[in-house]
C-alpha positions in Angstrom: -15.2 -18.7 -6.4 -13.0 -15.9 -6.6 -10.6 -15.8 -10.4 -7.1 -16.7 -9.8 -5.6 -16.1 -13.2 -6.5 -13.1 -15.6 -7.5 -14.6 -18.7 -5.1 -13.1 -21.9 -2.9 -14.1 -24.9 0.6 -14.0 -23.2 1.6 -15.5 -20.2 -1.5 -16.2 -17.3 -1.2 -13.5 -14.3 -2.2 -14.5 -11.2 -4.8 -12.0 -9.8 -4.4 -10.6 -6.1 -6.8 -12.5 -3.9 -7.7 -8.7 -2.2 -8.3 -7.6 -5.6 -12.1 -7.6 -5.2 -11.9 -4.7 -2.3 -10.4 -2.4 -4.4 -12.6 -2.7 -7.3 -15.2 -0.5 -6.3 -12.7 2.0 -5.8 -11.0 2.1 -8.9 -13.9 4.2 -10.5 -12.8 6.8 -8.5 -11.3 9.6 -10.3 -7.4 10.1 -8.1 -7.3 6.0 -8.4 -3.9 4.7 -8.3 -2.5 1.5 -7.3 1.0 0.5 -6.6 2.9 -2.1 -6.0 4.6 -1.9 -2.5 7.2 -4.2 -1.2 4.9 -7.2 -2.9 1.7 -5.9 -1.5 -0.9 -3.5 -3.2 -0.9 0.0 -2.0 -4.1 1.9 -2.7 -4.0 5.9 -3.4 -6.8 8.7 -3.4 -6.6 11.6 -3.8 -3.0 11.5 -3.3 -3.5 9.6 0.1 -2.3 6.3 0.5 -5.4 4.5 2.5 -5.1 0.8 2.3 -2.3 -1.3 1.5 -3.6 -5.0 0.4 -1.1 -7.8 1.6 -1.5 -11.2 0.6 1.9 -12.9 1.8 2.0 -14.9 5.2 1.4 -13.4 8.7 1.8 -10.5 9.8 1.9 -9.7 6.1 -1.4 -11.3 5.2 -4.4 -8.7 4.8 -5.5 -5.0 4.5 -3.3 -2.2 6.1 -5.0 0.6 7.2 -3.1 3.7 6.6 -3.8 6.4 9.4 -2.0 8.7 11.7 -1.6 7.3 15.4 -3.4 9.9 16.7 -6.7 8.3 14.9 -6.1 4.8 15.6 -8.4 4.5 18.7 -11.4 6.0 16.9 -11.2 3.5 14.0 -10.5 0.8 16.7 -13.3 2.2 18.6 -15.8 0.8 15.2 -13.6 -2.0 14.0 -12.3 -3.8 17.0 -10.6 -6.3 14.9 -8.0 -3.7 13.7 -4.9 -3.5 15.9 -1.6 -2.2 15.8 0.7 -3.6 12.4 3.3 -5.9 14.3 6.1 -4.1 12.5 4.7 -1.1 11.1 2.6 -0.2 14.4 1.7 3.2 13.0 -0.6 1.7 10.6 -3.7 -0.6 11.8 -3.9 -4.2 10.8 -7.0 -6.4 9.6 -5.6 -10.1 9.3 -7.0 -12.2 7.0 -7.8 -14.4 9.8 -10.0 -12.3 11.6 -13.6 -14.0 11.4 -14.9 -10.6 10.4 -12.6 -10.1 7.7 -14.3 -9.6 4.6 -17.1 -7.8 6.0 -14.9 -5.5 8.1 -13.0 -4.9 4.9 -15.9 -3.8 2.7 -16.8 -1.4 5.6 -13.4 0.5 5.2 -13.4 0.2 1.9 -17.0 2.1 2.0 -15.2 4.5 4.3 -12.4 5.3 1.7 -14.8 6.3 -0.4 -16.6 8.5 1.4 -13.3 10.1 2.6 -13.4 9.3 6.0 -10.6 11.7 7.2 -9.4 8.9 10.4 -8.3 7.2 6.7 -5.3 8.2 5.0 -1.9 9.4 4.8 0.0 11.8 2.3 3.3 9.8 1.6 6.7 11.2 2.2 8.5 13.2 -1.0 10.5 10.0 -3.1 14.3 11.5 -2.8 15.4 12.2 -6.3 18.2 10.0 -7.6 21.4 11.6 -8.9 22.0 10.8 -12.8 25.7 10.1 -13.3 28.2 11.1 -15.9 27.2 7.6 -18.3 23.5 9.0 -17.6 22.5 6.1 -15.0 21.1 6.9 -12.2 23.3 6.5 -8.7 21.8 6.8 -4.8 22.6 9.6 -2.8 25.1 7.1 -0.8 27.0 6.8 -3.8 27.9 10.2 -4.0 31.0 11.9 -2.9 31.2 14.3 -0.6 31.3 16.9 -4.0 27.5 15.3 -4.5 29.3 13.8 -7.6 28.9 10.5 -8.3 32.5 7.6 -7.7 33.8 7.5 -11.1 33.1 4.1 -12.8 35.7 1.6 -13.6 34.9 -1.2 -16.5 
């Protein structure tokens, strides 16, 4: 039976229930996981290759992160990946599917050997802006001067 909480002094955590897939990853050297929009988002090498989502459907499972161009050769060995519902440039392995966790492991295992069909480098993060008060402000916010609206209190 898989943990649900992480065991420590302060207040219980609840552990992801994906968390077991990218274990074997996290010995890797470029490791990184982050949290994205309340799933887990898997890096290597500066890639971002899965993305772990444990909400409801379509939001339940692993995203595979891959350029459309290399969808129908991954589809081609895992025919339970399709197209994300709302994010169709990524392919989708519900939690559902009957194959799940061994069709999981297998991209994992791909990941790891650098399967180049698995992958994408992430767009630049736009810099925010630091106000006069030192806080930072969003590019909307700025005037047309690239200064940031003065601050009432």
């Amino acid at each position: 039976m898989p943990k649900l909480f992480e065991k420590s002094f302060a207040k219980a955590k609840p552990v992801h229930p994906h968390e077991w897939l990218w274990e074997p990853l996290e010995t890797e050297p470029s490791f990184v996981l982050r949290p994205m929009f309340g799933a887990k988002a898997v890096y290597l090498d500066g890639k971002m290759v899965l993305c772990f989502c444990a909400r409801q459907d379509p939001w339940r499972g692993v995203l595979v992160c891959t350029d459309r161009e290399r969808q129908a050769a991954l589809r081609a060995d895992f025919p339970e990946l399709t197209p994300h519902p709302i994010l169709p440039k990524w392919l989708y392995l519900p939690e559902s599917a009957e194959t799940f966790e061994t069709a999981a492991a297998r991209l994992v295992t791909l990941v790891r050997r650098r399967d180049a069909r698995i992958g994408i480098v992430p767009p630049a993060r736009k810099k925010r802006s630091r106000g006069s008060d030192g806080s930072a402000t969003s590019p909307s916010r700025q005037t047309a001067t690239g200064r940031s609206p003065p601050q009432h209190q």
